[in-house]
mmCIF file of the N, C-alpha and C atoms, coordinates in Angstrom:
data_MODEL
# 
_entry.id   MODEL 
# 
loop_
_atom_site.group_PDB 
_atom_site.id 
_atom_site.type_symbol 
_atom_site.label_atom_id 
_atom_site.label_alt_id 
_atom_site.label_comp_id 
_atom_site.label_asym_id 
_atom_site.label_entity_id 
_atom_site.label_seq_id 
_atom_site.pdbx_PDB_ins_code 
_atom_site.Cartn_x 
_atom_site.Cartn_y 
_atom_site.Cartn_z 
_atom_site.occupancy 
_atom_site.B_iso_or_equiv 
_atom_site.pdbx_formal_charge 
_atom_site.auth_seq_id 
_atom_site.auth_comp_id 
_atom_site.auth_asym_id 
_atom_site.auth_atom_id 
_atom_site.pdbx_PDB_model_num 
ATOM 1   N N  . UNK A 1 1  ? 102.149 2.935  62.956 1.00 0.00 ? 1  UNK A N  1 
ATOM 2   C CA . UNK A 1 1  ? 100.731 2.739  63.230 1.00 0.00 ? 1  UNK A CA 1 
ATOM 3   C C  . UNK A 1 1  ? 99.994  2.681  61.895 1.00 0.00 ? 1  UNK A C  1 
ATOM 4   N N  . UNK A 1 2  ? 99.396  2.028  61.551 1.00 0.00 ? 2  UNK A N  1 
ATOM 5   C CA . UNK A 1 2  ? 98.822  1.615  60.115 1.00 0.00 ? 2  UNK A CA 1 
ATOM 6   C C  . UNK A 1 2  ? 97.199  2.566  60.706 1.00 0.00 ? 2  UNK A C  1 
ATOM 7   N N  . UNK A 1 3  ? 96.600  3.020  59.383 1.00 0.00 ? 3  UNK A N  1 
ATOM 8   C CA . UNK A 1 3  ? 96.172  4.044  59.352 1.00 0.00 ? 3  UNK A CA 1 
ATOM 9   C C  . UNK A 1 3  ? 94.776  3.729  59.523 1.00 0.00 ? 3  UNK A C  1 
ATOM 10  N N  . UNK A 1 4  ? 94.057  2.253  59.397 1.00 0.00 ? 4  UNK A N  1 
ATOM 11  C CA . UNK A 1 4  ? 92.594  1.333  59.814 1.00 0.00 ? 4  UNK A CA 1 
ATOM 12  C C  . UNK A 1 4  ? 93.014  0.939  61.294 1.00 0.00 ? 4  UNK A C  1 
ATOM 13  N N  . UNK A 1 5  ? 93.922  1.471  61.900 1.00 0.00 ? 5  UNK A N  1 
ATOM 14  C CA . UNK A 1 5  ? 93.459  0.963  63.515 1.00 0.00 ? 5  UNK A CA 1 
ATOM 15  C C  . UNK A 1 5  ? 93.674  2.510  64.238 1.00 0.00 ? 5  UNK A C  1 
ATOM 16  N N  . UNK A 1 6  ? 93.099  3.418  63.201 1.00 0.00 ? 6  UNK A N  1 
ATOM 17  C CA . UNK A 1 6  ? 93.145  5.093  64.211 1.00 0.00 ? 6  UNK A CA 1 
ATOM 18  C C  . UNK A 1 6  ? 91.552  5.058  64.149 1.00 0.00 ? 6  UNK A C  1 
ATOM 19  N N  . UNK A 1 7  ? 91.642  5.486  65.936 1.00 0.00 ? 7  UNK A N  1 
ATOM 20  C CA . UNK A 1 7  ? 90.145  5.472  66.173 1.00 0.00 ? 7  UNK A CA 1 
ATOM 21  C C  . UNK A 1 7  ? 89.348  6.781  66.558 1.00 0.00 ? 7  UNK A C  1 
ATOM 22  N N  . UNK A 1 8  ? 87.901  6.492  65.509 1.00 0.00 ? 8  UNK A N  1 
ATOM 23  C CA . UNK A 1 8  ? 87.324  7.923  65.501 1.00 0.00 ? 8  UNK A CA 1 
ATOM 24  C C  . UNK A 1 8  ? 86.503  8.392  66.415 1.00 0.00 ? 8  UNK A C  1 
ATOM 25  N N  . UNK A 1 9  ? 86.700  9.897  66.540 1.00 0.00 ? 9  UNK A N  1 
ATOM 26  C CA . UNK A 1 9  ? 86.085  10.700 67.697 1.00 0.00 ? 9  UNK A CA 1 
ATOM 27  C C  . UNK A 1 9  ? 84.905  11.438 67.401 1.00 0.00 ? 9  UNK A C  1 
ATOM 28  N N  . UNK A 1 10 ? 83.733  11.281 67.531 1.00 0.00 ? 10 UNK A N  1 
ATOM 29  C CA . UNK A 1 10 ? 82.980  11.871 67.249 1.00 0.00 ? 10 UNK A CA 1 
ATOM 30  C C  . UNK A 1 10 ? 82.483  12.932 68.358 1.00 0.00 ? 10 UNK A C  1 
ATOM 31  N N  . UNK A 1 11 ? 82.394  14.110 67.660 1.00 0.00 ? 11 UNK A N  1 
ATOM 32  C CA . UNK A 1 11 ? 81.524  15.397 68.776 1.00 0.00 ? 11 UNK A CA 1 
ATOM 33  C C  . UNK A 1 11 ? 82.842  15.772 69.464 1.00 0.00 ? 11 UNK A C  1 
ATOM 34  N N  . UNK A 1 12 ? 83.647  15.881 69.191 1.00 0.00 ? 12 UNK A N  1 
ATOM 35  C CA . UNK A 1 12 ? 84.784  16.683 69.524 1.00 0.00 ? 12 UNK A CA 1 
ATOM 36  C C  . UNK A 1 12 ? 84.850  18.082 69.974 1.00 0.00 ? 12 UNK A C  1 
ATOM 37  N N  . UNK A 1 13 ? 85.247  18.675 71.122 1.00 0.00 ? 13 UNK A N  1 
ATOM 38  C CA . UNK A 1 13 ? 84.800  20.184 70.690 1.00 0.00 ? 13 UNK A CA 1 
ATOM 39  C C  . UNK A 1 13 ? 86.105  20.880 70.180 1.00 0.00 ? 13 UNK A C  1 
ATOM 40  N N  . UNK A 1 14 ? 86.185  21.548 69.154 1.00 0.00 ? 14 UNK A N  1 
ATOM 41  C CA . UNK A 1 14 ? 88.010  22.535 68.274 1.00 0.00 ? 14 UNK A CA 1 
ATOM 42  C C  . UNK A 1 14 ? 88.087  23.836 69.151 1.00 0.00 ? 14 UNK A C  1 
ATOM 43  N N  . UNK A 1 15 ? 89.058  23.206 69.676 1.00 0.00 ? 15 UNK A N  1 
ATOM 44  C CA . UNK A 1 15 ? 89.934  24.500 70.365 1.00 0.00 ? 15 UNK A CA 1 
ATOM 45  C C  . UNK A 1 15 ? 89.220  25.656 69.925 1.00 0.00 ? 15 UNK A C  1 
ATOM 46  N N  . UNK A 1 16 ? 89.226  26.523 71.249 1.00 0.00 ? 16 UNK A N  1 
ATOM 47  C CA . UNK A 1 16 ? 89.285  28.520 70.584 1.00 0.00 ? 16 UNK A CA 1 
ATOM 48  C C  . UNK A 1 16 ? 90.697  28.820 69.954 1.00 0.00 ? 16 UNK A C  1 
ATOM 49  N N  . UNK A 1 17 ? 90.368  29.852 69.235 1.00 0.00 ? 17 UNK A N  1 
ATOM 50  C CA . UNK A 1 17 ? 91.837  30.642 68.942 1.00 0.00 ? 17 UNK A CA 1 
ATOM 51  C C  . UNK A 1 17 ? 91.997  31.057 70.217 1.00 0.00 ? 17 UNK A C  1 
ATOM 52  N N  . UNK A 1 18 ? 93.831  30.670 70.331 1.00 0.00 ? 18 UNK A N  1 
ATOM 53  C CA . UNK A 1 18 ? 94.098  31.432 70.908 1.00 0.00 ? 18 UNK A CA 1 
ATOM 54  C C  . UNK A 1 18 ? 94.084  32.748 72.109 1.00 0.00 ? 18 UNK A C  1 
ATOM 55  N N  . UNK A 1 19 ? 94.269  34.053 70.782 1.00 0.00 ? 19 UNK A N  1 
ATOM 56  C CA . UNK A 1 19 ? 94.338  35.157 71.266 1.00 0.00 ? 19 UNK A CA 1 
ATOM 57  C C  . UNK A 1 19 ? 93.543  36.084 70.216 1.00 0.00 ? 19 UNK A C  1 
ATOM 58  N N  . UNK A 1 20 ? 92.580  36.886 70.772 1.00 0.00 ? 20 UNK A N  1 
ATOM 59  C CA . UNK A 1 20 ? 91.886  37.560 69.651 1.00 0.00 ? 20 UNK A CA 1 
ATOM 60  C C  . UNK A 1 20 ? 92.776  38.823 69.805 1.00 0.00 ? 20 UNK A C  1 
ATOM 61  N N  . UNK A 1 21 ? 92.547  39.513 68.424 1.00 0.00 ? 21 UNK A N  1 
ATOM 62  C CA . UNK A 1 21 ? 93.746  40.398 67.649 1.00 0.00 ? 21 UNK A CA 1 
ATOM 63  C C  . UNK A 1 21 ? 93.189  41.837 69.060 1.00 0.00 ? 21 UNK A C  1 
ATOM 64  N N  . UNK A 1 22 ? 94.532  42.092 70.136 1.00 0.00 ? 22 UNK A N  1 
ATOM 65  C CA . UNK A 1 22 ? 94.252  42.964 70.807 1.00 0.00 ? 22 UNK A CA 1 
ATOM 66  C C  . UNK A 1 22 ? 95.124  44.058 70.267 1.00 0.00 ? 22 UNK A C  1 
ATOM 67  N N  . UNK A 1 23 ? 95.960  44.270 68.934 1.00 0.00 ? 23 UNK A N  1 
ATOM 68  C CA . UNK A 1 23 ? 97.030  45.365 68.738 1.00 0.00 ? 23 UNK A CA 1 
ATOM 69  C C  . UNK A 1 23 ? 95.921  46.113 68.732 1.00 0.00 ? 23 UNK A C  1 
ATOM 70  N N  . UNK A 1 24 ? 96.494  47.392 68.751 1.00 0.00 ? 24 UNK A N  1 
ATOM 71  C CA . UNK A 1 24 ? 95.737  48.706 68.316 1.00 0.00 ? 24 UNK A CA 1 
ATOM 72  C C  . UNK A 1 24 ? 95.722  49.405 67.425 1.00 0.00 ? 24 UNK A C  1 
ATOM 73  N N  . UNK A 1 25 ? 95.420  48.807 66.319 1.00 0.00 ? 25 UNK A N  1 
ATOM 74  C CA . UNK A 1 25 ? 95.532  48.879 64.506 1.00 0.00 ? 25 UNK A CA 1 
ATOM 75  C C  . UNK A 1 25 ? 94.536  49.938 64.384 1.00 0.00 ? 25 UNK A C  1 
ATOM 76  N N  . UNK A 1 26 ? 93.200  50.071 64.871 1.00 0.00 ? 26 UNK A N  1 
ATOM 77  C CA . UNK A 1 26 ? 92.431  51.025 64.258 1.00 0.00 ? 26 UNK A CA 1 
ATOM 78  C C  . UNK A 1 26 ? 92.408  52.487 65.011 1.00 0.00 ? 26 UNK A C  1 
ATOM 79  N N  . UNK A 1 27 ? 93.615  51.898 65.991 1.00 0.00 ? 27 UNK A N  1 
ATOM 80  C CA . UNK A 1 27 ? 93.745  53.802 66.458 1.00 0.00 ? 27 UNK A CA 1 
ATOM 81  C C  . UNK A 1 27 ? 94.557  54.569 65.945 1.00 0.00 ? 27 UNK A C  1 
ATOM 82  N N  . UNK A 1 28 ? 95.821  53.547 65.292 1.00 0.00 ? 28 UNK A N  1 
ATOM 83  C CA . UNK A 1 28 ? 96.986  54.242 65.191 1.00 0.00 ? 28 UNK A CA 1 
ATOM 84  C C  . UNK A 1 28 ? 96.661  55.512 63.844 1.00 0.00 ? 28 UNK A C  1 
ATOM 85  N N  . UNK A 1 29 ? 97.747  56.118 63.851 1.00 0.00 ? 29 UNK A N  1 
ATOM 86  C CA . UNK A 1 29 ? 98.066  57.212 62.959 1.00 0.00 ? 29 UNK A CA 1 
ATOM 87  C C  . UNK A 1 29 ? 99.205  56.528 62.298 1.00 0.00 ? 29 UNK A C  1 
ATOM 88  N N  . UNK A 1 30 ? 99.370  57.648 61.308 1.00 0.00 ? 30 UNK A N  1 
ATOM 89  C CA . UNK A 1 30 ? 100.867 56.966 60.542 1.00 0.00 ? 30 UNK A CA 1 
ATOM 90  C C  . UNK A 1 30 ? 101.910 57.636 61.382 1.00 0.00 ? 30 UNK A C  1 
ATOM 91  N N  . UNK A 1 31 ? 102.869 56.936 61.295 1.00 0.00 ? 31 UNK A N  1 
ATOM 92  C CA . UNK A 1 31 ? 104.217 57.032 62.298 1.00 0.00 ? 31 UNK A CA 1 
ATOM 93  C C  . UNK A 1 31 ? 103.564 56.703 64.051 1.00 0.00 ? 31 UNK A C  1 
ATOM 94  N N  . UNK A 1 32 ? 103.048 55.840 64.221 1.00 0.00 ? 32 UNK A N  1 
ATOM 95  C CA . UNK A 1 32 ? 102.626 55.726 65.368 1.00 0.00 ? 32 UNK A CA 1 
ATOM 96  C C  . UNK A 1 32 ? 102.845 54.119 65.367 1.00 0.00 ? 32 UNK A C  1 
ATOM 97  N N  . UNK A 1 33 ? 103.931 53.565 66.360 1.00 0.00 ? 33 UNK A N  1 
ATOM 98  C CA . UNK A 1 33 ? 104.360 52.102 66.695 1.00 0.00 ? 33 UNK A CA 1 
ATOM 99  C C  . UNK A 1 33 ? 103.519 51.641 68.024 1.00 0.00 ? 33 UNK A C  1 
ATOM 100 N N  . UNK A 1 34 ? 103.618 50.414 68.096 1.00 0.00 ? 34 UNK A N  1 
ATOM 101 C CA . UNK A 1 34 ? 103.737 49.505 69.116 1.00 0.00 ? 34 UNK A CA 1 
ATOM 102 C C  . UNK A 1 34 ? 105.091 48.566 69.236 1.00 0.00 ? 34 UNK A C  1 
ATOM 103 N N  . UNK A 1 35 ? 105.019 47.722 70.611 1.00 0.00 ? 35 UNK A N  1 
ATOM 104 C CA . UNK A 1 35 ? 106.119 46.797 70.711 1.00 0.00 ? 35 UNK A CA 1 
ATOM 105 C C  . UNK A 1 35 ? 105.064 45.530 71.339 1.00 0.00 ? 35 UNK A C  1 
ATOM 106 N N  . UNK A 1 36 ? 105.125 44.521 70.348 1.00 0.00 ? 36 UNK A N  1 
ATOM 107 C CA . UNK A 1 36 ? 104.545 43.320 71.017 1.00 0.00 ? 36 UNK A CA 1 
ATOM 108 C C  . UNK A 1 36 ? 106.250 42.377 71.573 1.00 0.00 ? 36 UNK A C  1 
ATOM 109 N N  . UNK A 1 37 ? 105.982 42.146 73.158 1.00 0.00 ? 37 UNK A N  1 
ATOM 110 C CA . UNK A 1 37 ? 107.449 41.633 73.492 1.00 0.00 ? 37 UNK A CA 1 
ATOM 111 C C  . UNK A 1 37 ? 106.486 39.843 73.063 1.00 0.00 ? 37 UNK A C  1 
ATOM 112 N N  . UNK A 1 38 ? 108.087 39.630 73.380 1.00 0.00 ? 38 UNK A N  1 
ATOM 113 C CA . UNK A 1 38 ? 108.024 38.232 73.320 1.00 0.00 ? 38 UNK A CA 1 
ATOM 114 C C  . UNK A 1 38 ? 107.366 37.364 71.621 1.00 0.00 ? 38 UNK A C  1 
ATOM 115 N N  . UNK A 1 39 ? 107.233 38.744 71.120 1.00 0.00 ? 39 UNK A N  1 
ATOM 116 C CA . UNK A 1 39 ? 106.727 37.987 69.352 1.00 0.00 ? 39 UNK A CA 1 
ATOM 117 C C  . UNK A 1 39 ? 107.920 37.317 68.331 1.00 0.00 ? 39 UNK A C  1 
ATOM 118 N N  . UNK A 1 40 ? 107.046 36.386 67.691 1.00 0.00 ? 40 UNK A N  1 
ATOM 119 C CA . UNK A 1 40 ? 107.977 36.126 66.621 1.00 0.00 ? 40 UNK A CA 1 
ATOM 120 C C  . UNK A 1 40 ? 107.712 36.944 65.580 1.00 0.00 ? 40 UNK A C  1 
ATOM 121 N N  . UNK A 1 41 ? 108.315 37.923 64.768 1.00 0.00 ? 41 UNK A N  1 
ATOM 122 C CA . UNK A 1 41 ? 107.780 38.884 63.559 1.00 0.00 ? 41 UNK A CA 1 
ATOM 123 C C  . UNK A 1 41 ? 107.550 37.982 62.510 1.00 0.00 ? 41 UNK A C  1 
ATOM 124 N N  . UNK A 1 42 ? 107.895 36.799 62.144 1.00 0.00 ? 42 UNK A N  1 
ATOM 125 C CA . UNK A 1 42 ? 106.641 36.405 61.199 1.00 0.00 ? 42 UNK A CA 1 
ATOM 126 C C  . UNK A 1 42 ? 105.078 36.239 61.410 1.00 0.00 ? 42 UNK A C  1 
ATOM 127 N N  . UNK A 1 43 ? 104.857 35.714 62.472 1.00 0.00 ? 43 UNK A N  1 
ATOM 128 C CA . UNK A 1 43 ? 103.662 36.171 63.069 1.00 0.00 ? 43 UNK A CA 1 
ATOM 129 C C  . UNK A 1 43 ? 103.159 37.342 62.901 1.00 0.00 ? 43 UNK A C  1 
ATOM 130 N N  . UNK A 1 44 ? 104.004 38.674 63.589 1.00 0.00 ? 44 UNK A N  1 
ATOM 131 C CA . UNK A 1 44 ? 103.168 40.168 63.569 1.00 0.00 ? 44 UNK A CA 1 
ATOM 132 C C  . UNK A 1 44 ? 102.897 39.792 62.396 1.00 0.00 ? 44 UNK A C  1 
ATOM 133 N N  . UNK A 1 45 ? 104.094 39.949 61.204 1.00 0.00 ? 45 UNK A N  1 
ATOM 134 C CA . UNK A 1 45 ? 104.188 40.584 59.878 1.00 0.00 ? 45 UNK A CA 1 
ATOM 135 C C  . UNK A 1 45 ? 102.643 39.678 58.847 1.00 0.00 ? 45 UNK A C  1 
ATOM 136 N N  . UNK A 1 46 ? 102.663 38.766 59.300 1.00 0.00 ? 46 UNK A N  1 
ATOM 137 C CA . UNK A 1 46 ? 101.152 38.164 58.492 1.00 0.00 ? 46 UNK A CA 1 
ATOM 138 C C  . UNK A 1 46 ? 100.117 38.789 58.835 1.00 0.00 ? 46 UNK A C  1 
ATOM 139 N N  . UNK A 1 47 ? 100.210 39.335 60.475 1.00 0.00 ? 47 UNK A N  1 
ATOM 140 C CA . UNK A 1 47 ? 98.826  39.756 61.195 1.00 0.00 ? 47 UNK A CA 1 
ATOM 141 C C  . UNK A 1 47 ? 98.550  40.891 60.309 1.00 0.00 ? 47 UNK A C  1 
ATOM 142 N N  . UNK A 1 48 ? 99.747  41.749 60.465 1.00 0.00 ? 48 UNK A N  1 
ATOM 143 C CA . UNK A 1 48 ? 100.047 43.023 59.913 1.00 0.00 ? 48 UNK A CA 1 
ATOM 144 C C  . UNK A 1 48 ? 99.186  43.069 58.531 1.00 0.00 ? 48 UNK A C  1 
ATOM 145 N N  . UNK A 1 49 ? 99.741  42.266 57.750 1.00 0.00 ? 49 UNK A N  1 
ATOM 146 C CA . UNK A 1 49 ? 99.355  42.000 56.756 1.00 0.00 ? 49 UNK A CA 1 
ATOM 147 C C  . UNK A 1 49 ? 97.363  41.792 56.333 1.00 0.00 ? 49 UNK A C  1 
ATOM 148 N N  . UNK A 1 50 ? 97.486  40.667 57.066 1.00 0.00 ? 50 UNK A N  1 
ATOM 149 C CA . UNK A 1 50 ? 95.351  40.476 57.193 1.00 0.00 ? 50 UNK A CA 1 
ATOM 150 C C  . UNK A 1 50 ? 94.909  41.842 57.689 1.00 0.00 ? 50 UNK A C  1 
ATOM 151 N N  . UNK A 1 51 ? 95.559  42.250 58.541 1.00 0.00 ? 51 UNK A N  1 
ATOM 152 C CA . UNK A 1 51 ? 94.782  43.429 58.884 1.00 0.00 ? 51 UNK A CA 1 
ATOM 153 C C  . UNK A 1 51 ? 94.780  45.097 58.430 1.00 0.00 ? 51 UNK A C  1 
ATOM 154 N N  . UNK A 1 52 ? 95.877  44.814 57.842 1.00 0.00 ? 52 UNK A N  1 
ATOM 155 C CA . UNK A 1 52 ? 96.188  46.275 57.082 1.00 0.00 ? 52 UNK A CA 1 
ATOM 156 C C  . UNK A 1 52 ? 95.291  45.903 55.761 1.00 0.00 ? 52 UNK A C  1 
ATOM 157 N N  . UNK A 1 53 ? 95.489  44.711 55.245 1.00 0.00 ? 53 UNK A N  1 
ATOM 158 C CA . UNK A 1 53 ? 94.261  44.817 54.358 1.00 0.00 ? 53 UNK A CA 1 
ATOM 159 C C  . UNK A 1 53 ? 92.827  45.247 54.558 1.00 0.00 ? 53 UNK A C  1 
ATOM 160 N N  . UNK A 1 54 ? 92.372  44.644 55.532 1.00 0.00 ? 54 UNK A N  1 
ATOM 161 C CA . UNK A 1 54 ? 90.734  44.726 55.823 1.00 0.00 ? 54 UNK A CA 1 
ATOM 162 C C  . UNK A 1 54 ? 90.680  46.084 55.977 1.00 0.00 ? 54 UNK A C  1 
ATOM 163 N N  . UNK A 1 55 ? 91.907  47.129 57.244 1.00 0.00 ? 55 UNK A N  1 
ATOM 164 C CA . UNK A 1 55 ? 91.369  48.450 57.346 1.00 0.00 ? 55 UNK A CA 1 
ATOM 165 C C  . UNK A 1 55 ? 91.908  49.718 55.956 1.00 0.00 ? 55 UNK A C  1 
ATOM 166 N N  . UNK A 1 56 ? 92.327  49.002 55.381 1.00 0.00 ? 56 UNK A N  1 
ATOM 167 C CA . UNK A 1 56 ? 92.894  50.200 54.265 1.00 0.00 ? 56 UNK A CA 1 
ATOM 168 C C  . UNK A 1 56 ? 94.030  50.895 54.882 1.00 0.00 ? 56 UNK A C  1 
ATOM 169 N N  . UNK A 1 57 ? 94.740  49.977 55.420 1.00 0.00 ? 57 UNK A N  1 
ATOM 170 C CA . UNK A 1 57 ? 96.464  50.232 55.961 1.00 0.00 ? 57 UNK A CA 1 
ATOM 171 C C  . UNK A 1 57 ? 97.428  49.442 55.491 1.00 0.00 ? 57 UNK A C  1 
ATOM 172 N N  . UNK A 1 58 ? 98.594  50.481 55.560 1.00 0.00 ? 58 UNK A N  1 
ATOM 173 C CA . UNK A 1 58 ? 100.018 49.757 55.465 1.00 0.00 ? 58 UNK A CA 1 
ATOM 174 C C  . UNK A 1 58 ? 100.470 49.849 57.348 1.00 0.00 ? 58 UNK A C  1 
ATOM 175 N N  . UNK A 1 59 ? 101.153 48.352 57.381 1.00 0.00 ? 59 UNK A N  1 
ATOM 176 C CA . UNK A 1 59 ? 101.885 48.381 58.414 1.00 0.00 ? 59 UNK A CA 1 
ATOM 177 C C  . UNK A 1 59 ? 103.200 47.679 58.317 1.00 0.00 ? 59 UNK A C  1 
ATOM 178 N N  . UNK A 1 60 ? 104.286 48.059 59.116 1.00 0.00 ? 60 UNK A N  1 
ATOM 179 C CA . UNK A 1 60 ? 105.914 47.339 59.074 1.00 0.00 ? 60 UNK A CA 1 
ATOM 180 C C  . UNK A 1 60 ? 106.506 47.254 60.126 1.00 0.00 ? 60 UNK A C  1 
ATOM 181 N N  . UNK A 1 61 ? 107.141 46.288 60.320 1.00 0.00 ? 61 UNK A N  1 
ATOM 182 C CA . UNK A 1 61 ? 107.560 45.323 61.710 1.00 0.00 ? 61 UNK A CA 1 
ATOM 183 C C  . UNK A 1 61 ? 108.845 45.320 61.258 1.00 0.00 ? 61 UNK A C  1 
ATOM 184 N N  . UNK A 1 62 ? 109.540 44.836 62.664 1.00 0.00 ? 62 UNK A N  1 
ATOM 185 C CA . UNK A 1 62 ? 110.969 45.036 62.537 1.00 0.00 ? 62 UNK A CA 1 
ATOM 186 C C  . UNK A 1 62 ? 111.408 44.437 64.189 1.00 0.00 ? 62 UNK A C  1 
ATOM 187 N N  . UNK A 1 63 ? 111.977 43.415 64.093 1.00 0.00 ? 63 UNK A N  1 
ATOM 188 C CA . UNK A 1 63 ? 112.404 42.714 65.618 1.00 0.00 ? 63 UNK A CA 1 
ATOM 189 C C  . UNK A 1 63 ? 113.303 43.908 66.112 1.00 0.00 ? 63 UNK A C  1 
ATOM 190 N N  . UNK A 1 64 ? 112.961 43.847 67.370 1.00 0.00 ? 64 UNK A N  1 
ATOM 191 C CA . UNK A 1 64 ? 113.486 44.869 68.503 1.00 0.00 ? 64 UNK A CA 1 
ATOM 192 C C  . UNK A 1 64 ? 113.650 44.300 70.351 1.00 0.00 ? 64 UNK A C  1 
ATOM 193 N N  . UNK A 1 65 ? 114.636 43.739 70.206 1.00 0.00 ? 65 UNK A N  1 
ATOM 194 C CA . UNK A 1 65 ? 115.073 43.184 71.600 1.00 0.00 ? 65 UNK A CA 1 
ATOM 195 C C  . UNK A 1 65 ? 114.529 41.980 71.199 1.00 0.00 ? 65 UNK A C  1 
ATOM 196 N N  . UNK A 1 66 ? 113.716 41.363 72.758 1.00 0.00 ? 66 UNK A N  1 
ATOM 197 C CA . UNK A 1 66 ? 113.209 40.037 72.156 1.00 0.00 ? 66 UNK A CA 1 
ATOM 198 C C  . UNK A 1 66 ? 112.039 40.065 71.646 1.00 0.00 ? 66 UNK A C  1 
ATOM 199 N N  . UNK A 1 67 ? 111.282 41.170 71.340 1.00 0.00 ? 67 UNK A N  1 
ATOM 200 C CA . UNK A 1 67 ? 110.095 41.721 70.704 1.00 0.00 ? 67 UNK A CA 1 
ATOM 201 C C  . UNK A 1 67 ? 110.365 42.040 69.656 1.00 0.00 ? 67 UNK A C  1 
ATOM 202 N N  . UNK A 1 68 ? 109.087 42.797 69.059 1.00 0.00 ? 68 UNK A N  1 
ATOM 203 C CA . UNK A 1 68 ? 108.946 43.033 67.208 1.00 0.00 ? 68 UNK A CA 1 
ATOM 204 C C  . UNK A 1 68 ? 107.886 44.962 67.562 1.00 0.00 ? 68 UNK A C  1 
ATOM 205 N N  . UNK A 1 69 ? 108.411 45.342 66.942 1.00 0.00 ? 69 UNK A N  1 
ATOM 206 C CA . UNK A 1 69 ? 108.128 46.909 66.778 1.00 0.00 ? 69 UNK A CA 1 
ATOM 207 C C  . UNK A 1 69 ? 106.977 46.530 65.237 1.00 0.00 ? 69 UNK A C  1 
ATOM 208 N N  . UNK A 1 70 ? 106.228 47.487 65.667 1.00 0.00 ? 70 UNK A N  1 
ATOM 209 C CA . UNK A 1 70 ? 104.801 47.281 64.000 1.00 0.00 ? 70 UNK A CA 1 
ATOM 210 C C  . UNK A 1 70 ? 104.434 49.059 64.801 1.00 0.00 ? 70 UNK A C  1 
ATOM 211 N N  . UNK A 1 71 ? 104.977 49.898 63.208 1.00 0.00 ? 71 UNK A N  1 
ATOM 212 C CA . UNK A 1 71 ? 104.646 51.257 62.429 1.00 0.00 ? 71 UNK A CA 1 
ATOM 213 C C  . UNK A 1 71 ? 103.761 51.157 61.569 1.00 0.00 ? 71 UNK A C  1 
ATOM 214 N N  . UNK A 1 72 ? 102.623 52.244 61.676 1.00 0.00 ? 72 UNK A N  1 
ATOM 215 C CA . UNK A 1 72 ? 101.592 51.943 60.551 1.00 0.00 ? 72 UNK A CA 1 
ATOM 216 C C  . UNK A 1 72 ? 102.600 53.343 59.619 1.00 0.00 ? 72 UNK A C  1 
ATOM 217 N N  . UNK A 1 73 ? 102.716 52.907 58.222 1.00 0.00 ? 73 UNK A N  1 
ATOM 218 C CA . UNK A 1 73 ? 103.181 53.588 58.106 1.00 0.00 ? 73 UNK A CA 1 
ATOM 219 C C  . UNK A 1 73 ? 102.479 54.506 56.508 1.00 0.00 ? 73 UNK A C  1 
ATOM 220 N N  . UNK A 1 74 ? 101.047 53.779 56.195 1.00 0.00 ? 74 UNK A N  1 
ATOM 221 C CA . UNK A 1 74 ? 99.891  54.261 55.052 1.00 0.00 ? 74 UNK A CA 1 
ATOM 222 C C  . UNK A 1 74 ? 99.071  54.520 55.809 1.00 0.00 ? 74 UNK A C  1 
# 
């Protein structure tokens, strides 16, 4: 498909995200897990990541069955 016969859309509406972040990051304690089933842990482990930054946490994931285990563990 040559790239002058793609035709433009104007007023489009962009998807929602998804899924808004429902873990329970700002309750946990240290040594206190969850199990998100059905995750891919690169996923948690980035979430983990954005969000242990913003709250002044460490968190660590680790696949468990067909799910992913996330320990806050700072």
């Amino acid at each position: 498909m040559e790239l002058s016969k793609l035709e433009l859309t104007r007023n489009y509406p962009v998807p929602q995200m998804r899924v808004k972040n429902v873990y329970p990051y700002k309750e946990m304690v240290v040594g206190d897990s969850f199990l998100v089933p059905g995750a891919k842990l690169q996923i948690v482990c980035n979430n983990n990541w954005r969000v242990g930054k913003k709250l002044g946490m460490v968190f660590s994931a680790r696949k468990e069955g067909d799910g992913v285990r996330v320990w806050r563990v700072v």
